[in-house]
DONUMI-604918 format. One record per residue (C-alpha): residue number from 1; x, z, y; residue in three letters. Coordinates in pm, 1 decimal. Example, Ala and Ser with C-alpha at 12.3 -4.5 7.8 and 13.67 -1.06 7.14 Angstrom:
BEGIN
   seq       east         up      north   type
     1     1230.0      780.0     -450.0    ALA
     2     1367.0      714.0     -106.0    SER
END
This chain:
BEGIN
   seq       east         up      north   type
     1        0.0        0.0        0.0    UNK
     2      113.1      -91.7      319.2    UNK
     3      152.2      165.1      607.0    UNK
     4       59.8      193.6      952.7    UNK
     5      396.8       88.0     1073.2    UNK
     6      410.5     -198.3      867.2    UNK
     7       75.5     -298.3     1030.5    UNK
     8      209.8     -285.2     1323.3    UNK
     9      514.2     -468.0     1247.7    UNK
    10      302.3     -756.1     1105.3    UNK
    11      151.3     -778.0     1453.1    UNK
    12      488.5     -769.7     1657.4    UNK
    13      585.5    -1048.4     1405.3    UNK
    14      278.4    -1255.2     1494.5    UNK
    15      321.1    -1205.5     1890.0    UNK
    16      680.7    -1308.1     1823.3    UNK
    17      573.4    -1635.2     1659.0    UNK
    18      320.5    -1708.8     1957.9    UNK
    19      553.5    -1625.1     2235.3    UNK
    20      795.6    -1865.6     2029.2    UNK
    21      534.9    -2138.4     2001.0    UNK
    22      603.4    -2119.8     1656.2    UNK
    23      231.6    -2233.1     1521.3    UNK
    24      369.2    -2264.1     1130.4    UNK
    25      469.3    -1905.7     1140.7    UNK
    26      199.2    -1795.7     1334.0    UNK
    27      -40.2    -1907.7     1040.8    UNK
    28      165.8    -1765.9      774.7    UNK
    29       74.8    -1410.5      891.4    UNK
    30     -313.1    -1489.3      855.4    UNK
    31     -524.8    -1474.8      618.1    UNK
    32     -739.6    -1836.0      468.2    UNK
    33    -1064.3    -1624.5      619.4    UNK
    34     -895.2    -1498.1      943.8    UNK
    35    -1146.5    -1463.3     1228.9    UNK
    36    -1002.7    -1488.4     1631.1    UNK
    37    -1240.5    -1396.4     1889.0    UNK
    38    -1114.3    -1548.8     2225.4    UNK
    39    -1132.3    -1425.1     2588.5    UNK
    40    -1317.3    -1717.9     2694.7    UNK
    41    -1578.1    -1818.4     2733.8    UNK
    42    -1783.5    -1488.8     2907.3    UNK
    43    -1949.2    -1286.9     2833.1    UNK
    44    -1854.9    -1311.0     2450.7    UNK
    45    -1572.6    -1519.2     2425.8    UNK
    46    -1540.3    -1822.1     2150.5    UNK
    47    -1545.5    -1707.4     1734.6    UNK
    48    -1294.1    -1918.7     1542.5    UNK
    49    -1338.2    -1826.3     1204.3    UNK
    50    -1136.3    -1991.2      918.1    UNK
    51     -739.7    -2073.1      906.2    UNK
    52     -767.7    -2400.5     1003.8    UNK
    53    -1024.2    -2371.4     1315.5    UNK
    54     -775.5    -2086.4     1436.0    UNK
    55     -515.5    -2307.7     1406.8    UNK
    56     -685.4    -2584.1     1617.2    UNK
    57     -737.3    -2317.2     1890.0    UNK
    58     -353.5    -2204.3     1879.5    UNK
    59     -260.4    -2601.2     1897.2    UNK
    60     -489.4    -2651.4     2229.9    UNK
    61     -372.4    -2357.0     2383.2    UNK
    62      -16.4    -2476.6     2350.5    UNK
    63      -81.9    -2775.9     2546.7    UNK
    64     -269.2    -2600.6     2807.0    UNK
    65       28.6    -2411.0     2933.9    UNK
    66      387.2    -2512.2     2945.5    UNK
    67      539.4    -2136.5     2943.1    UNK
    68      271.1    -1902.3     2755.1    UNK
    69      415.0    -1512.1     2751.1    UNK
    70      238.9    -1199.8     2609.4    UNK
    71      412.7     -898.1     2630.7    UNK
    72      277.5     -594.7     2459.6    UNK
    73      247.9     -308.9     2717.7    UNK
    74      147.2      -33.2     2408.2    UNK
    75       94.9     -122.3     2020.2    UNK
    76      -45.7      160.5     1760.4    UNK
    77     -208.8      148.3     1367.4    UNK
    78     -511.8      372.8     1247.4    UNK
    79     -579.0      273.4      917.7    UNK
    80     -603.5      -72.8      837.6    UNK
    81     -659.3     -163.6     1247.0    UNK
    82     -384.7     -282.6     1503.4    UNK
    83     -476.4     -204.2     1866.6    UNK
    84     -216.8     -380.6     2126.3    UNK
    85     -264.7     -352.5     2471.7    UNK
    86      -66.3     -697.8     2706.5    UNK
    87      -32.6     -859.8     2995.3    UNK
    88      -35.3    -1222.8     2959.3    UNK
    89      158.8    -1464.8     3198.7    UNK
    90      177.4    -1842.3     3207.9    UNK
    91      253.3    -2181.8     3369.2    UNK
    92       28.8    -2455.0     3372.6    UNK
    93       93.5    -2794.8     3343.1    UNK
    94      131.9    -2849.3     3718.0    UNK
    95      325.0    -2566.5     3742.3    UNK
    96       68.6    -2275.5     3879.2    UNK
    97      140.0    -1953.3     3700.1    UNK
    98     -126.8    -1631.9     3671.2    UNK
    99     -147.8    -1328.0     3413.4    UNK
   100     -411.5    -1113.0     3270.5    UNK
   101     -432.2     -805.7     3091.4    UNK
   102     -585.5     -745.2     2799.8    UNK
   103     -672.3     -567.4     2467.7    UNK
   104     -631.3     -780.1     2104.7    UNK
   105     -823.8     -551.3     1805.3    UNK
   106     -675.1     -701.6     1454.3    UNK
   107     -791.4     -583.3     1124.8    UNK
   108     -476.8     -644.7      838.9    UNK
   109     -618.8     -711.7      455.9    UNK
   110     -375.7     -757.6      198.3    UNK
   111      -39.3     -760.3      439.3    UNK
   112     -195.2    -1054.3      677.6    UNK
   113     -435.8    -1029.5      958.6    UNK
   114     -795.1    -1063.5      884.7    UNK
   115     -909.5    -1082.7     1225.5    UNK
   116     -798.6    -1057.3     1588.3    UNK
   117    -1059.4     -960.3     1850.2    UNK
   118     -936.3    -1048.9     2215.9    UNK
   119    -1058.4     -865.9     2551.8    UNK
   120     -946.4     -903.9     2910.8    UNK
   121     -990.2     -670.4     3201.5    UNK
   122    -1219.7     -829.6     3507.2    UNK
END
């Protein structure tokens, strides 16, 4: 059985592989069934569920920034749920930059991550 710290470490893994654009190793830390839940649109935010329809999402988000950046601000496990606090920063492609922070819920099954809830402040 995996422990808290490993959950955590599965996460910091994943983030690593995002902030690296790294979309192959991204989806080797999910799970067939994984479920992302994205910021936008309000109020609820767009449900990807399935490996491949979260990849699709990861491959458009890519091209909508040049420089993508989230930096986890505070990370901690309970059980079999990741809770990381960011603050996300990019560049678009004509070069305007912003950030937002944010909250990202996962739930890990079986060593990968089952689902990963996103929520921005404002």
């Amino acid at each position: 059985m995996l422990s808290e710290q490993d959950h955590v470490n599965l996460v910091v893994r994943f983030n690593d592989a995002l902030n690296a654009r790294d979309l192959d190793a991204m989806m080797t830390l999910v799970t067939p069934d994984s479920v992302f839940e994205n910021t936008h649109p309000p109020p609820d935010g767009a449900r990807y569920e399935g490996q491949a329809a979260v990849r699709e999402f990861w491959e458009r988000f890519f091209v909508g920034a040049s420089e993508t950046r989230i930096e986890a601000e505070e990370i901690f496990a309970t059980g079999d749920r990741v809770v990381m606090r960011w603050n996300y920063t990019w560049r678009g492609p004509l070069g305007e930059t912003g950030h937002i922070r944010g909250v990202d819920l996962y739930r890990i099954r079986d060593g990968l991550i089952a689902e990963k809830l996103s929520y921005v402040k404002g």
